[in-house]
C-alpha positions as CSV (number, residue, x, y, z in Angstrom):
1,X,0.0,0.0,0.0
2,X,2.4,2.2,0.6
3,X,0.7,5.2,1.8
4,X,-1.5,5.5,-1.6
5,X,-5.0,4.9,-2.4
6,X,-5.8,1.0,-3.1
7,X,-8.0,-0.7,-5.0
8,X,-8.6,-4.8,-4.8
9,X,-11.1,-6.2,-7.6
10,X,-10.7,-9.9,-6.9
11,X,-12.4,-12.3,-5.1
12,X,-14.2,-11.3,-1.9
13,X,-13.1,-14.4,-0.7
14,X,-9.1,-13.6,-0.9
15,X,-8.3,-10.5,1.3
16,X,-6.4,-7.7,-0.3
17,X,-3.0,-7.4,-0.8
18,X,-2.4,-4.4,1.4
19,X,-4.8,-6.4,4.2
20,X,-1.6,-7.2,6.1
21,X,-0.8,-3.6,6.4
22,X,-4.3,-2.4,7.5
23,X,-4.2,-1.9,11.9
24,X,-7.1,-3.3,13.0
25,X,-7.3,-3.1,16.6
26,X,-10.2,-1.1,16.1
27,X,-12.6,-0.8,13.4
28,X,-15.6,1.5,13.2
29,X,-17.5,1.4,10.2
30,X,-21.2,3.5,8.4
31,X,-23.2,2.6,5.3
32,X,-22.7,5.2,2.3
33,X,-26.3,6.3,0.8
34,X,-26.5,7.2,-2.9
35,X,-30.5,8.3,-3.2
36,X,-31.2,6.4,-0.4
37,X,-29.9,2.9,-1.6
38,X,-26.7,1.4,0.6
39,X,-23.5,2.5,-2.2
40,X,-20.9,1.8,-0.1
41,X,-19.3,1.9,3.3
42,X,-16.8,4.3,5.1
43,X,-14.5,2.3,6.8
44,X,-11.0,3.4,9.2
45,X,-9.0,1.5,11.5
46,X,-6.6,2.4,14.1
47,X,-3.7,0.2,15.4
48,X,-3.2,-0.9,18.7
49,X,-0.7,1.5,19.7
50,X,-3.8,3.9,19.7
51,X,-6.5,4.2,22.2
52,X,-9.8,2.2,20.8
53,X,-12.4,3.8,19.0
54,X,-15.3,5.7,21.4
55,X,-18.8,6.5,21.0
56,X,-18.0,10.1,19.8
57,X,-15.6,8.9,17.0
58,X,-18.5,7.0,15.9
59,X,-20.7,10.0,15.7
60,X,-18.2,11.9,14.2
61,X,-17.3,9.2,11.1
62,X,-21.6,8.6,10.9
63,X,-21.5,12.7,10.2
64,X,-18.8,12.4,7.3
65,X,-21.3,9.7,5.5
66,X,-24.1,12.0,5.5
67,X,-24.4,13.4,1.8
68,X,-24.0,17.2,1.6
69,X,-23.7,17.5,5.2
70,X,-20.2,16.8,6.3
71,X,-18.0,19.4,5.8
72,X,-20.3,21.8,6.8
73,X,-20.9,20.0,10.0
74,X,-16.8,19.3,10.6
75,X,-16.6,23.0,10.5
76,X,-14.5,22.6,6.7
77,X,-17.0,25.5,5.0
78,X,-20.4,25.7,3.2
79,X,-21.3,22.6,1.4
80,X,-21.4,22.3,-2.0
81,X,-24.3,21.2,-4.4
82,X,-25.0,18.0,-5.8
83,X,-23.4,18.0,-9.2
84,X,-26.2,17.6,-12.1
């Protein structure tokens, strides 16, 4: 993995090559809605030389997944539209 963005198209069966290098001592993750249909999900891990995840990390993570909402909400500026 390397640091960059990853991609695995196989088999959900075999895991990823970058797996092994994913910390997973804790693990939140929150569905992705496109239109109301399930799209996707937001996942992040944290090793264990980190404290666990807690309640309010899930609450913050739940308010990224909300379309058009997050950044305005995670105090990053307006939001913008929907692209037509």
């Amino acid at each position: 993995m390397d640091g960059q963005p990853s991609l695995w198209t196989g088999p959900l069966s075999e895991p990823g090559p970058f797996l092994a290098e994913v910390p997973q001592a804790s693990v939140m993750a929150v569905p992705l809605e496109v239109q109301g249909d399930r799209a996707a999900a937001l996942c992040v891990t944290r090793s264990e030389h980190r404290s666990p995840f807690a309640a309010e990390d899930l609450t913050l993570l739940s308010e990224f997944a909300k379309p058009g909402q997050s950044r305005r909400r995670a105090g990053m500026g307006p939001s913008r539209p929907a692209a037509s």
